[in-house]
C-alpha positions, -999 to +999 in steps of 0.1 A: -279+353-033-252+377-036-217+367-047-183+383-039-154+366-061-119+383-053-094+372-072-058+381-059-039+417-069-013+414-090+017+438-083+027+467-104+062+455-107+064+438-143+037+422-168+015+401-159+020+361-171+008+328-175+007+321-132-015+350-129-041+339-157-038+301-145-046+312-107-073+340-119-095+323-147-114+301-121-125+329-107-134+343-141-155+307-147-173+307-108-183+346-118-199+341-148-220+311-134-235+325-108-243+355-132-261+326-155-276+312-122-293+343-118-272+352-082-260+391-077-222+392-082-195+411-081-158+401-092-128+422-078-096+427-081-067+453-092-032+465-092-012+462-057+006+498-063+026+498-029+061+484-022+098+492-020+099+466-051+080+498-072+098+523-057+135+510-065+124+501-100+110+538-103+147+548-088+163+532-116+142+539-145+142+579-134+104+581-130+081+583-104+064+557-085+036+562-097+045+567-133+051+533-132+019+519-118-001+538-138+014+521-169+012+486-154-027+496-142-032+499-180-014+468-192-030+448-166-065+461-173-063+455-205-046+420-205-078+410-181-101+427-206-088+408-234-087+370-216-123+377-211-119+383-168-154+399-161-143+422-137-171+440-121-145+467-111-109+461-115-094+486-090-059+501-078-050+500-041-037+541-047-069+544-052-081+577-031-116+552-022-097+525-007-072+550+010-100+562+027-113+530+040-081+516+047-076+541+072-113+542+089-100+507+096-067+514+112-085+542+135-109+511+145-077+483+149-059+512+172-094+523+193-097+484+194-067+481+215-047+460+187-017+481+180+013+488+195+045+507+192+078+488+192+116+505+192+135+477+175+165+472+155+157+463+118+180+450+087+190+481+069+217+488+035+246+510+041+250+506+007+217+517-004+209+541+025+174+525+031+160+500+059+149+471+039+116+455+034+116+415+038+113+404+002+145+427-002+167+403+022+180+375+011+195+347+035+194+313+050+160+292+062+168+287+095+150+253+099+158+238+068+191+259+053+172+266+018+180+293+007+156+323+009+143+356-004+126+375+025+104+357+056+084+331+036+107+297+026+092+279-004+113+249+004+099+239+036+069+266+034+079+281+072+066+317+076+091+334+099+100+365+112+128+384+095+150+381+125+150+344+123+169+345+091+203+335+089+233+348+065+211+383+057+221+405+027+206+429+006+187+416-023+192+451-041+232+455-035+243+420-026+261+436+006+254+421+040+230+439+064+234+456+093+206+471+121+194+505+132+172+513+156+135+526+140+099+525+161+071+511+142+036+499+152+027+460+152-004+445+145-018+420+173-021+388+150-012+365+176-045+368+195-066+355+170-049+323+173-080+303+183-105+321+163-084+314+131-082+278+141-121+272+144-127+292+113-100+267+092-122+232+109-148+250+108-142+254+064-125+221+061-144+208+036-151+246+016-114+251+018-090+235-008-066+206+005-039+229+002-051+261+021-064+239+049-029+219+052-008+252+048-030+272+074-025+243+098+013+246+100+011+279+102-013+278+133+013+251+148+041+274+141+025+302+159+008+332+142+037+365+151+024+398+154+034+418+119+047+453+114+022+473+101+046+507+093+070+509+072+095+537+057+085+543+019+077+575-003+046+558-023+019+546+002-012+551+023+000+579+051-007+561+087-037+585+107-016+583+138+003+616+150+042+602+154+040+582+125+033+610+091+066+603+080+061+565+072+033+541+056+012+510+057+027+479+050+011+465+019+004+431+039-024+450+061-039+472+034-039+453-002-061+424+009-090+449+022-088+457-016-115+432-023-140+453-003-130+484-012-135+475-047-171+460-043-179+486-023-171+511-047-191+491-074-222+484-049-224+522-043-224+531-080-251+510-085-268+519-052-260+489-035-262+478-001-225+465+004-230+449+035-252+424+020-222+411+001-195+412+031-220+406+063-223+377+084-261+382+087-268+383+050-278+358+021-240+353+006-210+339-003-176+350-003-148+335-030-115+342-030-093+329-057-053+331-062-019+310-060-005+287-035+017+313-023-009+336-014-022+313+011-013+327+046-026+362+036-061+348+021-067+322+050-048+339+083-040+375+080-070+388+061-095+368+081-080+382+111-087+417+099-117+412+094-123+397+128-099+426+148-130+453+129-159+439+154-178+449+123-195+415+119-182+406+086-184+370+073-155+351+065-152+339+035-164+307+024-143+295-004-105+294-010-096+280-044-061+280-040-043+264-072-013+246-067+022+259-088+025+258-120+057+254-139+067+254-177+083+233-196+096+215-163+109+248-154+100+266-123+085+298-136+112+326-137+112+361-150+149+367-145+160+331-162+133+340-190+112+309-182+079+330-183+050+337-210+033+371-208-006+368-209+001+393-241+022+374-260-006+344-258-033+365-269-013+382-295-004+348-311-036+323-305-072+327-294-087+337-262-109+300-259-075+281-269-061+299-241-086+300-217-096+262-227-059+248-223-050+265-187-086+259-170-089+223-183-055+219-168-062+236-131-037+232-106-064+225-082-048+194-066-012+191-081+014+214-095+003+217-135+036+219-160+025+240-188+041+224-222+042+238-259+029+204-274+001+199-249-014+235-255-011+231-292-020+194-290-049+203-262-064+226-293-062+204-318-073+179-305-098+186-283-111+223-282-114+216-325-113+182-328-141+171-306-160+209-301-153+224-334-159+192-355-192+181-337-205+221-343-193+223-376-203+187-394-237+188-377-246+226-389-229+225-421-250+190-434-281+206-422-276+232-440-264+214-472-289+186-471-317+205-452-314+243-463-306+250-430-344+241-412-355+208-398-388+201-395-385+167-369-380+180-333-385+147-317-365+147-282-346+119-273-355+118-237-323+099-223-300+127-240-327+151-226-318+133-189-281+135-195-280+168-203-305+181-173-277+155-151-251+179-168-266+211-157-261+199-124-229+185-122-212+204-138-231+233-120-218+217-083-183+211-096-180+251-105-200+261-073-172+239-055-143+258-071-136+224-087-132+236-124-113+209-139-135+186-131-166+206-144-149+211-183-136+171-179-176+160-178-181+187-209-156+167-228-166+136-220-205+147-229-191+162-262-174+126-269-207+112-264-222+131-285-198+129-315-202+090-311-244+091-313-240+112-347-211+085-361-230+058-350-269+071-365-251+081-395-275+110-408-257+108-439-268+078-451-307+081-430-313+110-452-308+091-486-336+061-466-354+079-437-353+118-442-382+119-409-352+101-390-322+117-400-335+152-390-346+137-355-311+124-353-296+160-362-323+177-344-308+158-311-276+169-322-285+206-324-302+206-292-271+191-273-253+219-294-275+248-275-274+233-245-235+223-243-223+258-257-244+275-224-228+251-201-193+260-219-199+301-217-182+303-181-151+290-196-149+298-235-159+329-241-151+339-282-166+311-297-203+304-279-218+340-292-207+322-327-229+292-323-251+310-313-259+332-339-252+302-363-281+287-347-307+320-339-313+308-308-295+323-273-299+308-235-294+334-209-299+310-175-280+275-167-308+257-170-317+233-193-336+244-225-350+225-252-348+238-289-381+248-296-367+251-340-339+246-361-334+273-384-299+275-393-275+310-403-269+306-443-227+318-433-214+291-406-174+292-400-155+266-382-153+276-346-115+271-343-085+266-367-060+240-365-025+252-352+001+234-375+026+215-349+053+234-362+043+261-339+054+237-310+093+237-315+088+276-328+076+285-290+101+263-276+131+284-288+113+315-277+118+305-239+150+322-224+149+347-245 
């Protein structure tokens, strides 16, 4: 089977933080999965480089706009690299590739009949001397008075058209807006109306609870047609004559990123793309991000596909993770309530990390990321129960066995649980339901610490030496198997056990230990954080 997991373009318009790695890691753990499952996958994403946000930054730091996104494209590359996202490609929407494809598209929308030119009167700065894109108005919510930074409220979660909003004024200057007339062409969203609504029944069940709810309203609110040009320096140029001095809205070209990108990596590796993006082909389609990104994953991306004729399958999965907040904090770059991806990886590991926001998924709820649980989560649990079983099984083998066991009697009920655990825990990640998946590896683990306490090899090699390396032989074997089950979401520490134990697994599927012939040099997996650190990270915030 072939596998597309998109995971949603962060923009080049600051660094990226803990929300981007809590929405992207699932997609990390459903790619690496199906790699083990022995599917053909590709994981995309990249840098959205488009939007007046980049362009008045680039204004105020003196630089261009695309000295800017070239630095964020690095930070952002390498802060993936370093979380351990397997990116088959991690591409940039200035990218000369996806230009190109972008625009074959647009010829095809406009031959298609689904474009049209409209004089109208738009919001524009005096002030500033610019017209002014929607998440650069700020105003009133119209049906609930919130209020609101461009057409989207996230108190009531309407999607409306910038002229319903009340009280507008410009997010840049602070002064109020005023209209001029400028022509631009619109996109014909509306007409997919009913298609959009059989493909959200029609994925009820593949769909989380959120997308499906959120697509709903939206469908009851009516689906407007959306401007597709727009006036900006830094941009893909618009192949219709009338139009060369303006560009495409980033709405209508950033979300075609995901098959530009595995397009680009399906023809380096001489490919056939279509059988990743067809609806005749033997696939499936992921696409991963936050609960704001909803409408554009669900509605408007769908919809391009469809307004193509190109026979394109829409995608199967949306794992759409609820928000997540910080020390009861709404997550906020300009109040300081935000944690860079770097500064995490500079200071702890990449599984402590990776363990402590993926065991904590927003899949069904908002998720509040606190100092004492992800220190506590680590201790506890990632060393505690992980760490500790590893390390006190290897390191009396080694000291009471010279590091070889010559018993490899299976225990066929722990043999049954851990075939069950393949499976489970394979469905739950197939399902985009990750929390669930590393719950049931905990709970396994626990298990498993309680058959060693409770067989006490200790004390059966001093009476029954036979017996006490079946007993440690079980536990090795639920070792292999566990740490190939964990490799989709810890990534540092199962190469380490590993090569502690001379043995690898490159498939999920279950494998027995055929030998135990331990590494002489075994290191605890993980070290204990000291709790100090807790009220340390807490004075960081804000600042």
């Amino acid at each position: 089977m072939n596998v597309i997991v998109g995971i949603s373009w962060p923009f080049a318009n600051g660094d990226l933080h803990i929300g981007h790695a809590a929405s992207s890691l699932p997609g990390d753990v459903i790619a690496r999965y199906h790699r083990l499952k022995g599917n053909n996958v590709l994981l995309v994403s990249g840098t959205d480089c488009h939007g007046t946000p980049i362009e008045v930054k680039a204004l105020k730091e003196n630089k261009s706009p695309k000295e800017l996104v070239d630095a964020c494209h690095t930070e952002f590359t390498k802060d993936w690299k370093d979380l351990g996202v397997s990116f088959d490609l991690f591409n940039r929407t200035d990218d000369d590739f996806h230009k190109k494809f972008v625009q074959e598209q647009f010829k095809k929308y406009d031959a298609n009949g689904l474009l049209y030119e409209k004089e109208e009167e738009q919001l524009y700065c005096e002030n500033c001397k610019m017209f002014l894109a929607d998440r650069y108005i700020l105003g009133t919510c119209p049906k609930c008075g919130a209020d609101i930074k461009g057409d989207e409220c996230e108190k009531c979660g309407s999607l409306l058209t910038i002229d319903e909003v009340l009280n507008t004024t410009c997010a840049i200057c602070g002064n109020p807006c005023s209209k001029k007339t400028n022509k631009n062409l619109y996109f014909k969203l509306s007409e997919f109306e009913d298609e959009i609504r059989k493909i959200k029944d029609s994925h009820k069940e593949l769909w989380r609870d959120n997308a499906y709810k959120f697509t709903e309203r939206y469908l009851n609110e009516g689906i407007p047609d959306r401007c597709v040009s727009r006036v900006q320096q830094y941009g893909i140029d618009i192949p219709v004559k009338g139009y060369e001095n303006k560009k495409l809205y980033g709405w209508f070209e950033n979300v075609w990123g995901y098959v530009t990108a595995s397009k680009k990596v399906a023809d380096e590796r001489g490919l056939d793309w279509n059988d990743y993006w067809k609806a005749d082909r033997d696939n499936k389609i992921y696409l991963v991000h936050a609960k704001d990104n909803i409408p554009f994953h669900t509605v408007i991306f769908p919809i391009l596909l469809l307004g193509t004729k190109d026979n394109y399958k829409m995608p199967d999965k949306i794992i759409s993770d609820e928000y997540l907040t910080i020390e009861g904090e709404k997550l906020s770059k300009s109040k300081g309530n935000y944690i860079p991806i770097r500064y995490l990886l500079n200071r702890y590991s990449v599984d402590t990390i990776r363990y402590f926001l993926l065991s904590n998924d927003a899949e069904n709820k908002d998720f509040n990321f606190t100092w004492e649980g992800f220190i506590n989560s680590h201790n506890g649990e990632l060393l505690g129960k992980w760490g500790n079983f590893v390390n006190r099984t290897f390191q009396f083998i080694n000291k009471s066995f010279e590091g070889k066991l010559s018993n490899t009697e299976i225990d066929e009920s722990i043999e049954n649980k851990l075939k069950d655990l393949y499976d489970s825990v394979g469905k739950d990640i197939d399902d985009g339901e990750i929390k669930s998946g590393i719950e049931k590896i905990f709970d396994f683990i626990s298990f498993a610490n309680k058959y060693f306490d409770e067989n006490e090899p200790w004390n059966l090699a001093k009476t029954d030496k036979d017996k006490a390396e079946a007993v440690l032989y079980n536990c090795c074997n639920i070792i292999y198997n566990i740490n190939n089950i964990l490799k989709p979401y810890i990534i540092e520490s199962t190469p380490k056990v590993e090569k502690y134990l001379n043995k690898s697994i490159s498939k999920w599927e279950y494998t027995r230990l055929d030998e135990v012939k331990l590494s002489s040099e075994i290191e605890a997996l993980f070290i204990r954080y000291d709790k100090s650190l807790i009220d340390e990270e807490k004075a960081v915030l804000g600042k």
